[in-house]
LUMPA-288581 format. One record per residue (C-alpha): z, x, y negated. Coordinates in nm, 3 decimals. Example, Ala and Ser with C-alpha at 12.3 -4.5 7.8 and 13.67 -1.06 7.14 Angstrom:
BEGIN
<c3 = 0.780 c1 = 1.230 c2 = 0.450>
<c3 = 0.714 c1 = 1.367 c2 = 0.106>
***
This chain:
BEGIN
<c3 = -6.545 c1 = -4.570 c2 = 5.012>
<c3 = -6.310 c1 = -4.319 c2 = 5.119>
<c3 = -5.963 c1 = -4.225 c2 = 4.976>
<c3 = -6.096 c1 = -3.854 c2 = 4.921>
<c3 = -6.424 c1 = -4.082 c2 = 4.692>
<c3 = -6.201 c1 = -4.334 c2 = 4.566>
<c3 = -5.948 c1 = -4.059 c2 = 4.405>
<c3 = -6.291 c1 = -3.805 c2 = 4.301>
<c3 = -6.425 c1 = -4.178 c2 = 4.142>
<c3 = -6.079 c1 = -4.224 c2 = 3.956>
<c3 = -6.045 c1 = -3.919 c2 = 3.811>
<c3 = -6.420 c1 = -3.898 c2 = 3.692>
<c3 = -6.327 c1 = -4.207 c2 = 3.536>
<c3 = -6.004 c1 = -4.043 c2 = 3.388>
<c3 = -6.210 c1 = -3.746 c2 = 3.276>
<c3 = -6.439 c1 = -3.945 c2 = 3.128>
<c3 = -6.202 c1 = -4.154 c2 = 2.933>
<c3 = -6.023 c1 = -3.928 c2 = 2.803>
<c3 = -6.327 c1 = -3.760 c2 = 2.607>
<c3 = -6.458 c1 = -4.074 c2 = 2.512>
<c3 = -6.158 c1 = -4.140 c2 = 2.353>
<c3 = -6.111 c1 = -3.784 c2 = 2.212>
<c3 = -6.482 c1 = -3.828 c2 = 2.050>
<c3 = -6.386 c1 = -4.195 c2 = 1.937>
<c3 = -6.058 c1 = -3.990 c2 = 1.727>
<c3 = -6.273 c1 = -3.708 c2 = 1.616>
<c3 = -6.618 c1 = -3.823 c2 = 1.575>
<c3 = -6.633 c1 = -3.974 c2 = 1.157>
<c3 = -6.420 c1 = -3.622 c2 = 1.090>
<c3 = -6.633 c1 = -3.395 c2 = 1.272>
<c3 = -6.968 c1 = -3.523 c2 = 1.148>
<c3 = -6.793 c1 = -3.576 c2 = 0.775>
<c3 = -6.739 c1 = -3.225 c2 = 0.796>
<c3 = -7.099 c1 = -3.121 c2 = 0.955>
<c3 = -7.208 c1 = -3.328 c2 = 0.660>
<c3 = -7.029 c1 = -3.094 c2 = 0.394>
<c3 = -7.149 c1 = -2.815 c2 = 0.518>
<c3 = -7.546 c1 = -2.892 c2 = 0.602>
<c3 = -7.596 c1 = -3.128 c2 = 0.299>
<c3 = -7.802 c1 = -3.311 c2 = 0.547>
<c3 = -7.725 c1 = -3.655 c2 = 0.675>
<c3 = -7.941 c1 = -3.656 c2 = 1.020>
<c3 = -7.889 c1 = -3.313 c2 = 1.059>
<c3 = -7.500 c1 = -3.377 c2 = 1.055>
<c3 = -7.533 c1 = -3.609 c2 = 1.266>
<c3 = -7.718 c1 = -3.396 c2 = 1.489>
<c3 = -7.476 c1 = -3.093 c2 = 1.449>
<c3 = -7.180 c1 = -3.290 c2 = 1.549>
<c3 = -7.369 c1 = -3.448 c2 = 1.893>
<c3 = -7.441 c1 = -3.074 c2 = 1.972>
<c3 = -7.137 c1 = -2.977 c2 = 1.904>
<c3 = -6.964 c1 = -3.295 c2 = 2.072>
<c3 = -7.224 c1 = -3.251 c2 = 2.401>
<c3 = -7.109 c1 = -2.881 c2 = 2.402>
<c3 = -6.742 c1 = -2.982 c2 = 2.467>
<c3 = -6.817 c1 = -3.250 c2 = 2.727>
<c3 = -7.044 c1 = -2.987 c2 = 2.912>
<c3 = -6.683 c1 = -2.805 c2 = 2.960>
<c3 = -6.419 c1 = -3.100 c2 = 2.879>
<c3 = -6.218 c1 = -2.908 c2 = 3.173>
<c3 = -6.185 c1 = -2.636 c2 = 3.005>
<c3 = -6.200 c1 = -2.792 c2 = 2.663>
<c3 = -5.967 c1 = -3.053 c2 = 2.713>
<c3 = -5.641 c1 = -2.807 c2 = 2.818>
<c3 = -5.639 c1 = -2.625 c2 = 2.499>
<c3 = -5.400 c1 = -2.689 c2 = 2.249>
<c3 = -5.650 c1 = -2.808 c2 = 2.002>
<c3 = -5.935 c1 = -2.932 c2 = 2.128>
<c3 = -6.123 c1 = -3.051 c2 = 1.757>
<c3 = -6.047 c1 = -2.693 c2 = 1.662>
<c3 = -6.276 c1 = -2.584 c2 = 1.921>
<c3 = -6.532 c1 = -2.855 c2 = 1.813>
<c3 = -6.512 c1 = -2.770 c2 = 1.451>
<c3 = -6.561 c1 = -2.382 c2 = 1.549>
<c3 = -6.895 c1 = -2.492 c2 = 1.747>
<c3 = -6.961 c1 = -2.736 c2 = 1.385>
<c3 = -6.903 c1 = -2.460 c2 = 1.139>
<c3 = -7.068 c1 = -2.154 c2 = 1.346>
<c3 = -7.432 c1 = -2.401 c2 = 1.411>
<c3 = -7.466 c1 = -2.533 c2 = 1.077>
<c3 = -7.559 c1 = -2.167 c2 = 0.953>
<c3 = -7.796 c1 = -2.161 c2 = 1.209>
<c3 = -7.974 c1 = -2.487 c2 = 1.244>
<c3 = -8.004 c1 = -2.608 c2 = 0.872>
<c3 = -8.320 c1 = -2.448 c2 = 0.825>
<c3 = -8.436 c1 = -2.585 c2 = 1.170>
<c3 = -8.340 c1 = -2.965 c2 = 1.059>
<c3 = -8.433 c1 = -2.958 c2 = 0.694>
<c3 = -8.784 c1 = -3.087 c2 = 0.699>
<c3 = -8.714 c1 = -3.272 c2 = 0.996>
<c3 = -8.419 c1 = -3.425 c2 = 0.744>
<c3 = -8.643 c1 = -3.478 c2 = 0.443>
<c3 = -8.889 c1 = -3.667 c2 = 0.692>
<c3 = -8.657 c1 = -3.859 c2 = 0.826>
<c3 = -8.513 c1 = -3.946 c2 = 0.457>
<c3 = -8.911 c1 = -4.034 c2 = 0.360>
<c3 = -8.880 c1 = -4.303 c2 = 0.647>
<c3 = -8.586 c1 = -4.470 c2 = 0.558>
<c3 = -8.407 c1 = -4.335 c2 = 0.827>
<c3 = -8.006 c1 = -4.504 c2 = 0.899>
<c3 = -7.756 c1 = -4.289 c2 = 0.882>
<c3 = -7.381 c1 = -4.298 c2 = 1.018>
<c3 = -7.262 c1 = -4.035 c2 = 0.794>
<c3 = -7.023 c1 = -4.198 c2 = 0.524>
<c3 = -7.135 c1 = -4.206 c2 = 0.167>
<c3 = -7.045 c1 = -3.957 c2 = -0.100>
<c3 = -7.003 c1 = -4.025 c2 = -0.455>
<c3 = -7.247 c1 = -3.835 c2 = -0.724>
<c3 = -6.989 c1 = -3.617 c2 = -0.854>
<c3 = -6.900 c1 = -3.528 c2 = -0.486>
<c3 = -7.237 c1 = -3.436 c2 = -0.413>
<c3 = -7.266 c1 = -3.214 c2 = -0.684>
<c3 = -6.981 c1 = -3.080 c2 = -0.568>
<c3 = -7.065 c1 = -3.015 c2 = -0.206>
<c3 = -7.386 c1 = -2.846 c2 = -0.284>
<c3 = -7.217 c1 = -2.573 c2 = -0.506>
<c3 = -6.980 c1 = -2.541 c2 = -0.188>
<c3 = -7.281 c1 = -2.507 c2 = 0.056>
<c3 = -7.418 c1 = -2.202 c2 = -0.208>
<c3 = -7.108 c1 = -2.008 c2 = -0.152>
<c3 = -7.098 c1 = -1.742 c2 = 0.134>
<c3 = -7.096 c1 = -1.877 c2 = 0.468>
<c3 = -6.704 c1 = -1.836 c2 = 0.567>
<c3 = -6.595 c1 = -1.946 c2 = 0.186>
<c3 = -6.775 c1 = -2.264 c2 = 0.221>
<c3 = -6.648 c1 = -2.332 c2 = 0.595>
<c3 = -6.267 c1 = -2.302 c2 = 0.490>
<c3 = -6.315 c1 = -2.497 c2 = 0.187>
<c3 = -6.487 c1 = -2.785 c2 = 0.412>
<c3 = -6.204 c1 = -2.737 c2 = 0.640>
<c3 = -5.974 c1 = -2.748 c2 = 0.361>
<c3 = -6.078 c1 = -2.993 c2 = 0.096>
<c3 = -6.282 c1 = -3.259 c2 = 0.319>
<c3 = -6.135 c1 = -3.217 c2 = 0.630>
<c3 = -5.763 c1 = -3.152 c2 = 0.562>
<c3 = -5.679 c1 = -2.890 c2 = 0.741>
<c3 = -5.437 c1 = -2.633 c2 = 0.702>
<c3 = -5.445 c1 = -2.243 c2 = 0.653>
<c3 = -5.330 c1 = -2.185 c2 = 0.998>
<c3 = -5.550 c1 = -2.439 c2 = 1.181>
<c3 = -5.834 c1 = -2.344 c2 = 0.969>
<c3 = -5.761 c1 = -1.976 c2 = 1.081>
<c3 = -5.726 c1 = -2.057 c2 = 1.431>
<c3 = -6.082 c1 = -2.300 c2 = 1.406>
<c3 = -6.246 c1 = -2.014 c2 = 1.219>
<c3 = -6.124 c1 = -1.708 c2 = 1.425>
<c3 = -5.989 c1 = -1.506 c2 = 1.154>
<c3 = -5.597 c1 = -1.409 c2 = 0.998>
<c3 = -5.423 c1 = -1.719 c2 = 0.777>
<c3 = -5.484 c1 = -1.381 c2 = 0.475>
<c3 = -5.849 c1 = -1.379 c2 = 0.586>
<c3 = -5.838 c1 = -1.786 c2 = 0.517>
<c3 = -5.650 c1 = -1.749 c2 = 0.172>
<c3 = -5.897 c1 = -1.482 c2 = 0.017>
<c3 = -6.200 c1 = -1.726 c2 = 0.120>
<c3 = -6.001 c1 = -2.017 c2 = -0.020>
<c3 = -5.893 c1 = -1.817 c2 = -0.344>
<c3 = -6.253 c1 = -1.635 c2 = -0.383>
<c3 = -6.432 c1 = -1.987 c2 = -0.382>
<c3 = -6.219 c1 = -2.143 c2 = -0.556>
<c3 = -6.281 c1 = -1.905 c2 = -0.857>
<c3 = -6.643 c1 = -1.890 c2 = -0.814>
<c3 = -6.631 c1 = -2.267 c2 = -0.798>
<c3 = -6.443 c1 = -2.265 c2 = -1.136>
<c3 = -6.687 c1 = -2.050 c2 = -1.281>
<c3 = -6.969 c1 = -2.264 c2 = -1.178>
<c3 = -6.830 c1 = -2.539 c2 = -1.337>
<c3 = -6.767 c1 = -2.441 c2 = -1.645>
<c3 = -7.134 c1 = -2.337 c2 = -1.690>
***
C-alpha cells in the first residue's frame, strides 16, 4: 500500500468512526423521539435509520456543522409527517407477528399522552416532542425546526392549552 492509500485508508477509517460514534450518542434519542411523534414502534425505528443513513450519505458535510443531531432531528421531524401513513399497516403487521422492537417502553399514561400530542398540528406536536421527550431547548428546537425561538413559544404555548383542554374532558 502506498502512503497516498494508507493516509485515504486512515481517514476513511476516521470518517467512519466518528459517525459511528456520533450514531452510538444519538441513536436511543433520535428514535425515542421518532417514536413520539409516529406512535409507531417499527416505523420509528425506520424513521430514525432514514434519517441516520441520510446524514452518513453527507457526514462531510454533516459532520462540520455546529449541531449535527439538530440536523438529524430536522430530517426525523420533517419524514414522520410524511411516512406514517406509508408504515402504518406495515406497523400493525409487523405488531400481529410479534415483531422486536428497540424502541424503549412507555408507560400507559404516557401513551395516552403521546397520542393526544401526535393529534395536534404538525409543528405543535414536533416542538413539544422536542421539548418534553427530547429535552431540548427553545433555541435548539428553533434552530432543528427552522423557525424564530417566538415561532417555538406560540407552538409550545398553543399545545400546551389545547393539551389542557383535552385533559380535562
Amino acid at each position: 500500500m502506498t502512503i497516498q492509500e494508507d493516509a485515504v485508508a486512515v481517514t476513511e477509517n476516521a470518517f467512519r468512526e466518528s459517525f459511528e460514534a456520533f450514531y452510538a450518542r444519538e441513536r436511543q434519542r433520535i428514535t425515542g423521539l421518532a417514536y413520539v411523534l409516529s406512535g409507531s414502534r417499527t416505523g420509528a425505528e425506520d424513521l430514525a435509520q432514514e434519517a441516520f443513513l441520510a446524514a452518513l450519505r453527507n457526514w462531510n458535510k454533516i459532520s462540520s456543522y455546529d449541531d449535527p443531531a439538530a440536523w438529524v432531528r430536522r430530517v426525523v421531524a420533517n419524514r414522520s409527517v410524511s411516512g406514517f401513513r406509508k408504515r402504518a399497516a406495515e406497523t400493525r403487521a409487523l405488531i400481529r407477528l410479534g415483531a422486536r422492537s428497540t424502541v424503549p417502553a412507555l408507560a400507559a399514561e404516557t401513551v395516552a399522552t403521546w397520542d393526544a400530542v401526535r393529534r395536534l398540528p404538525t409543528r405543535q406536536a414536533q416542538a413539544v416532542a422536542l421539548k418534553y421527550f427530547d429535552g431540548q431547548n427553545v433555541s435548539d428546537i428553533a434552530r432543528i425546526l427552522e423557525c424564530s425561538e417566538n415561532t417555538v413559544k406560540t407552538h409550545l404555548k398553543r399545545a400546551m392549552t389545547t393539551l389542557r383542554q383535552e385533559m380535562e374532558k
